[in-house]
C-alpha positions as CSV (number, residue, x, y, z in Angstrom):
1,X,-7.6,8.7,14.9
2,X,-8.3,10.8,11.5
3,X,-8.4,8.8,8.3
4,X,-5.3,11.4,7.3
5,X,-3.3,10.3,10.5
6,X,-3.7,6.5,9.5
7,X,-2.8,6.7,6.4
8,X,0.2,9.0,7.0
9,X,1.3,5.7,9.2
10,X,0.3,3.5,6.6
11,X,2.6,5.0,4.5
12,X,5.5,5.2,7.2
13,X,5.4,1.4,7.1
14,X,5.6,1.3,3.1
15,X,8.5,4.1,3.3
16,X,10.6,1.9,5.4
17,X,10.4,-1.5,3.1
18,X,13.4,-1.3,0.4
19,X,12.5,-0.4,-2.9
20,X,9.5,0.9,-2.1
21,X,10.4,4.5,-3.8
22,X,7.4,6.1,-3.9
23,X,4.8,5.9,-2.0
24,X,1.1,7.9,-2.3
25,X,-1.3,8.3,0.0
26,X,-4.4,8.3,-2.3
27,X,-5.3,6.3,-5.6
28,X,-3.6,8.2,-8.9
29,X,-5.3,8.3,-12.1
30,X,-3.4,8.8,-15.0
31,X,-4.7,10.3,-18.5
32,X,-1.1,10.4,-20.4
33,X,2.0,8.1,-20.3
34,X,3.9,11.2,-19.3
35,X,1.7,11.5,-15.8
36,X,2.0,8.5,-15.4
37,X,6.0,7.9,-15.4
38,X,5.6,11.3,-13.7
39,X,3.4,9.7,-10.6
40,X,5.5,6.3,-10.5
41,X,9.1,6.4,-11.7
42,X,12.1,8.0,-9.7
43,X,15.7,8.6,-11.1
44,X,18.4,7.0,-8.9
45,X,21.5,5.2,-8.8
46,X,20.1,2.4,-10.6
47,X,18.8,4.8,-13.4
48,X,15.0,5.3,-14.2
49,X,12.7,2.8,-12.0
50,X,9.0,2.6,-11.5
51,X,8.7,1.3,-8.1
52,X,5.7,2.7,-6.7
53,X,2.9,2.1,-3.9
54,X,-0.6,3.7,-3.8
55,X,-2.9,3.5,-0.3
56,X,-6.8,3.9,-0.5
57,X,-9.7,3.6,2.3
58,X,-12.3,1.9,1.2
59,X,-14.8,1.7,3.8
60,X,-15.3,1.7,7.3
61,X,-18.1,-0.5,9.9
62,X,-18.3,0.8,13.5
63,X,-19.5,-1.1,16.2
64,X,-20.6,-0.2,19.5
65,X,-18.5,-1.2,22.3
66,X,-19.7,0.2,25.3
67,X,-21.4,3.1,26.7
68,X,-19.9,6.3,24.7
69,X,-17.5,4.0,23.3
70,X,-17.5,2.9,19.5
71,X,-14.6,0.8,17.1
72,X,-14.3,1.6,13.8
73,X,-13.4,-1.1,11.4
74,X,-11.7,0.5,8.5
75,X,-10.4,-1.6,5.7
76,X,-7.3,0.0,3.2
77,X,-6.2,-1.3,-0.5
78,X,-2.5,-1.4,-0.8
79,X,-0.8,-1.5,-4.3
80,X,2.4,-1.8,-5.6
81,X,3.7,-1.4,-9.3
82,X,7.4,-2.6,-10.1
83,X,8.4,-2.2,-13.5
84,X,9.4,-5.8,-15.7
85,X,13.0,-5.7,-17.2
86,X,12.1,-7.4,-20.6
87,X,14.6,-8.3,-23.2
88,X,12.9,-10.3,-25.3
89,X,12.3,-14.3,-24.0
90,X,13.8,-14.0,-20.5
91,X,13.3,-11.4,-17.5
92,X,16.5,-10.0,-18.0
93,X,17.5,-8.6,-13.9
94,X,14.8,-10.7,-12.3
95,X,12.7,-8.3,-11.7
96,X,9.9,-11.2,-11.0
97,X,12.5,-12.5,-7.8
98,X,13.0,-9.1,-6.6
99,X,9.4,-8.1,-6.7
100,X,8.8,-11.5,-4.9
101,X,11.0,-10.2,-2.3
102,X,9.7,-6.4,-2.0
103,X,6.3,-8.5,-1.6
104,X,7.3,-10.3,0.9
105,X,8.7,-7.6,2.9
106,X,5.9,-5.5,2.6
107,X,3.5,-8.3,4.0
108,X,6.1,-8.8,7.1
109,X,6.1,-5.0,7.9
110,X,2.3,-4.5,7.8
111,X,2.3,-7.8,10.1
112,X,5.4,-7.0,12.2
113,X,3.5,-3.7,13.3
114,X,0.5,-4.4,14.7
115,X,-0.4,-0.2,16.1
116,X,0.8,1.0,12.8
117,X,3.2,2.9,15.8
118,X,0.5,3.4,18.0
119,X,-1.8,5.2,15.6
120,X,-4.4,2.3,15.7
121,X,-5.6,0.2,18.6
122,X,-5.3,-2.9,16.4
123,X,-4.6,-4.3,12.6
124,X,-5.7,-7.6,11.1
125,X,-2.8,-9.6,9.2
126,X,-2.4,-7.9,6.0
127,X,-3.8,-10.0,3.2
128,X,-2.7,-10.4,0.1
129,X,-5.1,-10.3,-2.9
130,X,-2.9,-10.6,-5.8
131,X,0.5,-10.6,-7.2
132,X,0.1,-10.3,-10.7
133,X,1.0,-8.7,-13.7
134,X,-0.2,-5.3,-15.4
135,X,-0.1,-3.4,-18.9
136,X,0.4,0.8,-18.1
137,X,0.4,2.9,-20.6
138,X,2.8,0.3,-22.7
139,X,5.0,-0.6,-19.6
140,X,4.6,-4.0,-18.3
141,X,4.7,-4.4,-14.5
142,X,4.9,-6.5,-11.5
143,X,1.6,-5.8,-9.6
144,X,0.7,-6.8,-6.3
145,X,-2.7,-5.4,-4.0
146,X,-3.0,-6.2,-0.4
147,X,-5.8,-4.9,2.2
148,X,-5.2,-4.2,5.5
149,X,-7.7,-3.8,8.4
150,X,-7.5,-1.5,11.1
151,X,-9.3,-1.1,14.6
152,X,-9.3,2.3,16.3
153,X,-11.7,3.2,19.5
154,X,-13.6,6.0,19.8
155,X,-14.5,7.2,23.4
156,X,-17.1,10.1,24.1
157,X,-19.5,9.2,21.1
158,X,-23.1,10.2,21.8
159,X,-26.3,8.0,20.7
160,X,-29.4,10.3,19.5
């Protein structure tokens, strides 16, 4: 499989977890507050959110298998941004339990689908690096950055 088809399948996975809004398949980089909100925030019933996830390869080790036959080990970042509801001395909708949850249920997805639908032959559990906090552009969020490794087998590969 094409780096392109697993992350489109990465991304299926994050789509499908509740209150994951949006979801990009590469890393954004943001100059200006207004890209920024732009890239993360969505209007919907519950008004202006910033619930956004962000997927990015970051490097692959392949391993001969057999004859013709090679696995490539190919290891993703995965990060989320939740926007903290702030009113002063107290997290004011609990944003910190709610992200919690979306946490959580982004951890049992990754590990509750093991062929990212078939697209790879095998992922590792999904780890999770840290659940944290983040200053963007002014905006304090709920952060969170897993990895997640993926197996795919390549037959027909030629050795020089």
């Amino acid at each position: 499989m094409t780096i392109a088809t697993t992350k489109t399948a990465i991304a299926a996975v994050l789509s499908g977890v509740t209150r994951t809004d949006k979801v990009w398949k590469r890393e954004r980089n943001c100059d200006t507050e207004a890209k920024f909100l732009e890239a993360f925030a969505s209007d919907d019933a519950r008004g202006k959110t910033l619930h956004a996830w962000e997927i990015h390869w970051l490097r692959r080790d392949s391993e001969q298998v057999g004859a013709g036959e090679e696995d490539d080990f190919d290891t993703w970042r995965v990060r989320g941004y939740y926007a903290w509801k702030d009113d002063g001395e107290r997290d004011s909708d609990n944003s910190s339990d709610a992200w919690d949850l979306v946490v959580e249920a982004v951890l049992t997805a990754f590990n509750g689908e093991q062929t990212l639908d078939a697209t790879v032959n095998h992922t590792d559990p999904v780890t999770l690096v840290q659940n944290s906090y983040v200053e963007a552009y002014g905006r304090f969020c709920h952060f969170a950055e897993m990895e997640l490794s993926t197996r795919t087998r390549r037959s027909g590969v030629t050795y020089s």
